[in-house]
N, C-alpha and C positions, 0 to 999 in steps of 0.2 A: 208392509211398509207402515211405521207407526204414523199415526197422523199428527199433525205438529202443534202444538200449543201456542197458537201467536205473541209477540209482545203485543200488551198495549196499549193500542197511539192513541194519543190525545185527542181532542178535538178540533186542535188545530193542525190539522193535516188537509192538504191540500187538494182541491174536487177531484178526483180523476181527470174531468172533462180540460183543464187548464194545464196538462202535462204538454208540453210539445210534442214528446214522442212517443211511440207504447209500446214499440216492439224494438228489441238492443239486441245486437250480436256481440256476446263477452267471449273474446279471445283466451285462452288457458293454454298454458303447457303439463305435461301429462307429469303430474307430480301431485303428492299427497296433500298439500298445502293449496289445492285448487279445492277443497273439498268444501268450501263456502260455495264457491260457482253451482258446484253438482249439485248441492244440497240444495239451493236456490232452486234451481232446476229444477230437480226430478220432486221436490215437494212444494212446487210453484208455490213457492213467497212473495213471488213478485206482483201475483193478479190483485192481493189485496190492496196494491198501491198502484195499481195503474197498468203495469208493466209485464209483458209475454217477452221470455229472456230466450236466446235461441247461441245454443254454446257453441265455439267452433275451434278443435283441437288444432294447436298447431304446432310445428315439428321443431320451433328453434325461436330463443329469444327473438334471433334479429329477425323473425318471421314477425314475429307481435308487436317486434316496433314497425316495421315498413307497414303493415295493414292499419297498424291505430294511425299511421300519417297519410297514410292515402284514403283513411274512410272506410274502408274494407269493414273496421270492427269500431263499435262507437266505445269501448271498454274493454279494458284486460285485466288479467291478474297478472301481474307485473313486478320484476325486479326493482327495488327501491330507487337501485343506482342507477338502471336505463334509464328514470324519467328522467334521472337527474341530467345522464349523460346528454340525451335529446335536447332537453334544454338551453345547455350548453352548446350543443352541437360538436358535443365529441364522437365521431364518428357515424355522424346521421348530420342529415340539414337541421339546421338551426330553427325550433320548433317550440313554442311555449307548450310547457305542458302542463297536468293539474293530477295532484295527489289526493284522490277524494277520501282515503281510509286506508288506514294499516288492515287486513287480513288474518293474517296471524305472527305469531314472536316465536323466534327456535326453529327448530325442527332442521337443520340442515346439518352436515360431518364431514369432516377429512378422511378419508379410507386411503391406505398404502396398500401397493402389492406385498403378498405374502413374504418376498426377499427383503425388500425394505422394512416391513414391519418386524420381521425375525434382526436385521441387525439395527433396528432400535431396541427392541428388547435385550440385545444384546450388550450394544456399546452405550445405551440410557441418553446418547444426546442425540441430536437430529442430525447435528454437524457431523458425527463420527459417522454413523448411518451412511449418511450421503456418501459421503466418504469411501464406504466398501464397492459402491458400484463402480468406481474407476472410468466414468464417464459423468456429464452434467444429466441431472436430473430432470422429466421428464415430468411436470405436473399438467390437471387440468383443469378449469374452472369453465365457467359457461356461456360468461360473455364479458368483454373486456371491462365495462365500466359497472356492471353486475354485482351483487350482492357478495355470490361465492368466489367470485376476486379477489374481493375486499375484506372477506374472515382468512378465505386461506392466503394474502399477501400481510397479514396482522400475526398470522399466529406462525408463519414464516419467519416473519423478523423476532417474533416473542420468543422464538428456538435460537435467534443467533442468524440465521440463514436470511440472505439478501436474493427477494422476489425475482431483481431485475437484475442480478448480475448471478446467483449460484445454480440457480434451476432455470430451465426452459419452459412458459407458458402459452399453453394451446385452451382454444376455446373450443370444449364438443357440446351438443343439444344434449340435455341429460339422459334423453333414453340411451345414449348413443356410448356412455361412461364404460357400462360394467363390461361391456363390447371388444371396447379398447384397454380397458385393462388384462381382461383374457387373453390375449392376443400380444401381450407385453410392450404394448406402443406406449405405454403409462407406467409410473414408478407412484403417484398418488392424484389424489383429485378430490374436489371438494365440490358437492351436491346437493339436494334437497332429497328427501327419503319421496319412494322407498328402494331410491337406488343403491345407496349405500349398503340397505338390508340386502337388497339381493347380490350384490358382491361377495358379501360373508357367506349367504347362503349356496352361493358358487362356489365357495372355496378359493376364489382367487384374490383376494384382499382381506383385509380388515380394519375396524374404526378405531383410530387412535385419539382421535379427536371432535368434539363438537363444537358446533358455534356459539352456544350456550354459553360454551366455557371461556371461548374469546370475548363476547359480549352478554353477558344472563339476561334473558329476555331481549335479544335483539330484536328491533325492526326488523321485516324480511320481504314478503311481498306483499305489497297495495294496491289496490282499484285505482285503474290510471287511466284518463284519458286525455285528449287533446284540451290545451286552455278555451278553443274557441268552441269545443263542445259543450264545454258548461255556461259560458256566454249566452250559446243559443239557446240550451235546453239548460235551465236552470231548474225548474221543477221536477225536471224527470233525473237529472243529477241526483237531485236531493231525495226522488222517489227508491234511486236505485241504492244510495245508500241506507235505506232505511228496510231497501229488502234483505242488502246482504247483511244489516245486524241483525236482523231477524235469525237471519241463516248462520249468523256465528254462534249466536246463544243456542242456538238449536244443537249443534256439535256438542256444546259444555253438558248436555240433559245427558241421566245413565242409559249406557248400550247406546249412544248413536253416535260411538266413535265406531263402532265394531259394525253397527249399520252404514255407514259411511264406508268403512272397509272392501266388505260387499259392492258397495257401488260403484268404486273406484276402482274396482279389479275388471268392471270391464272392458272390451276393446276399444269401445269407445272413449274411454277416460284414462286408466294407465296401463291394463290389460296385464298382471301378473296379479300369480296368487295372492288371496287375498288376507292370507295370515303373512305375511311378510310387510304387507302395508299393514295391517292392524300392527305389528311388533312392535313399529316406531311411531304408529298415531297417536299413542296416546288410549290406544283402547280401553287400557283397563285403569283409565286416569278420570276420575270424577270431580271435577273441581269446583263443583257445589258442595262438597261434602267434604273438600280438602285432601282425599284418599289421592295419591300418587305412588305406583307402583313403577315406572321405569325409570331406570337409572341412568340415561340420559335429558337434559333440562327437558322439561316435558314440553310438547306441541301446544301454545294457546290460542284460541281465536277469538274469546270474547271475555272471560271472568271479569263478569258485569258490566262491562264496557271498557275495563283498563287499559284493553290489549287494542283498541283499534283509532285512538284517537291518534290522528298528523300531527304530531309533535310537530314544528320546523326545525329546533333546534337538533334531532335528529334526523332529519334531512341533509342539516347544516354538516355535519360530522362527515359526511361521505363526498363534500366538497372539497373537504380539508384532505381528506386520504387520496382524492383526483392530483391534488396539488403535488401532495408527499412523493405520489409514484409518475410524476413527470406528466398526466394527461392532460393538465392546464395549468397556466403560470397564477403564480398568486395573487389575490382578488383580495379586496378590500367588503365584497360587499355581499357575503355569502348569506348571511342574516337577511337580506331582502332578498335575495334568489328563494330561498328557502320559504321566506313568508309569502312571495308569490306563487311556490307552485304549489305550496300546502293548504288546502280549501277549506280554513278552519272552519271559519262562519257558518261555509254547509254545511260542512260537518255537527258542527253546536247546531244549529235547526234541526238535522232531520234525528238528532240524538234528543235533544227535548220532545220533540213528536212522537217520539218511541218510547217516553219516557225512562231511555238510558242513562247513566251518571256518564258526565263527562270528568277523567279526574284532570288532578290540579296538573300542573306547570313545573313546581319547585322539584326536579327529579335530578339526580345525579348517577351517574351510570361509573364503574369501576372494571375499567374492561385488562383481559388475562395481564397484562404487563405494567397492570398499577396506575395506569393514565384514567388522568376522572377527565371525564365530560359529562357535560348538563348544561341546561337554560340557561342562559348568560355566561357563560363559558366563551374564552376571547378567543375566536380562528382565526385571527393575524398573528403570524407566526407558529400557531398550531401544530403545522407540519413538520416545523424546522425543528419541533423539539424532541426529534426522531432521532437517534444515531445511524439508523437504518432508514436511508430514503433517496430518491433521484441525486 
């Protein structure tokens, strides 16, 4: 195990002795993009700011949201859209929540079973495709207000194909994907690696598409916990963000994607080979040095700070796509949902302590169907200007 090269914090970093808590139980789902938590973990980052992290695998989005509201886990690695959804209280109790750090951007895919993918290569549209099964389509994503919803309900409509009236959406735990596509309960599904890999390496699907290419550098998952956990423990919020950047730059250093691979293969964490999780980590992606070898948007989780700061205004975006596909009526006030659950402030402290660059604001994002959103971008009316929507 290489041993880790800390950032280093300032001098205004906060006693240990003044943390409210020292010991965090961070909830994960067993996916390649947890590999901040492990890394944390298994090269305790955490002791030099206070904090003994104690990980606890669980089997299903809606597992890590019922445990982050009952207490069960003081943090998780978390779907962008569950906080959001929780928030709202679309399909959980009506819950403040708080987005302490983006994780990582990319890394998730759409994979089709082998039939479906053979008559898209065939007929070139998704529509004709669909088409050859002679029944409605059978996709999956992972949880209804969720990340992988929301690319593959985008890159659906960017084909022509209407989420909520052409195919049928089920929500499986991701281990749970390649399973159900074997077994032909599934025509496609959209996931976070390294399930996707190991689909192809089944034989029983293949990736036709990434989320990359719906969104390039998307948000995906963030450090999430309850609002009144950072109320009470504000220093150890702000401790814990400043272990997981630790832990992100560490990923970005040569050979510890490929050591992270290793990690993550075992049972404890997502328990498959561990060249199929390297394929799509990123392994042989050095992004201090700019060398990128995969030809999917690559996996990032820190280059230098750009990939983890709480936007809101991408937050804001996934309120708008709530709206689009019928889970909440339209809101006038998504810009302050958004700037209350995004914990910039701490964020800006524990990233000057680190002395991380936090970038700028002015960002415009061009996602697959031409639509620009960015900071100051108006979501009244946003949704409606969908041909394709509730």
């Amino acid at each position: 195990m290489n041993t880790p090269a800390p950032i280093a914090a300032s001098s205004a970093s906060s006693p240990l002795a003044r943390l409210e808590k020292t010991h965090l139980r961070l909830g994960f789902v067993a996916l390649s993009d947890a590999a901040p938590l492990v890394a944390a973990k298994l090269l305790e980052f955490g002791h030099a700011h206070g904090l003994t992290l104690e990980l606890c695998r669980q089997p299903s989005w809606a597992a890590v949201r019922d445990k982050l509201l009952s207490g069960d886990l003081d943090a998780a690695h978390a779907l962008y859209g569950l906080v959001y959804g929780v928030q709202l209280g679309v399909g959980a109790p009506r819950t403040e929540m708080a987005v302490l750090m983006v994780l990582n951007r990319n890394g998730q895919a759409i994979t089709l079973s082998n039939r479906l993918a053979d008559a898209l290569a065939e007929h070139r549209t998704l529509r004709k495709a669909l088409a050859t099964l002679g029944r409605k389509p059978v996709f999956a994503q992972t949880f209804p207000t969720g990340t992988h919803a929301m690319w593959l309900y985008y890159w659906l409509a960017s084909q022509g194909v209407d989420p909520l009236r052409d195919i049928e959406s089920v929500a499986i735990p991701p281990p749970q994907m390649v399973a159900a596509l074997a077994d032909d309960k599934l025509d496609g599904l959209c996931v976070g690696e390294p399930w996707n890999a190991l689909a192809e390496a089944q034989r029983v699907g293949r990736t036709v598409a990434y989320t990359g290419d719906v969104w390039p550098d998307h948000p995906e998952k963030v450090l999430a916990c309850r609002r009144d956990f950072v109320d009470a423990h504000p220093n150890t919020s702000r401790a814990l963000v400043q272990t997981m950047l630790e832990a992100c730059r560490w990923l970005d250093g040569a050979g510890h994607r490929e050591e992270i691979a290793r990690w993550l293969a075992r049972p404890d964490y997502i328990g498959i080979d561990e060249t199929l999780i390297a394929a799509r980590l990123g392994a042989n992606t050095d992004t201090n040095s700019g060398t990128v070898t995969p030809t999917s948007p690559p996996l990032r989780f820190f280059d230098d700070g750009a990939v983890n700061y709480p936007h809101p205004f991408e937050g804001e975006w996934f309120l708008t796509q709530f709206e689009r596909w019928g889970m909440i009526d339209a809101r006038a006030d998504y810009a302050q949902i958004a700037a209350r659950i995004n914990q910039t402030q701490l964020y800006r402290e524990a990233a000057t302590r680190m002395n991380v660059a936090v970038p700028g604001e002015n960002l415009t994002r061009v996602l697959i169907d031409g639509e620009v959103w960015g900071r100051g971008a108006a979501s009244a009316g946003y949704a409606r200007r969908f041909s394709i929507r509730r």
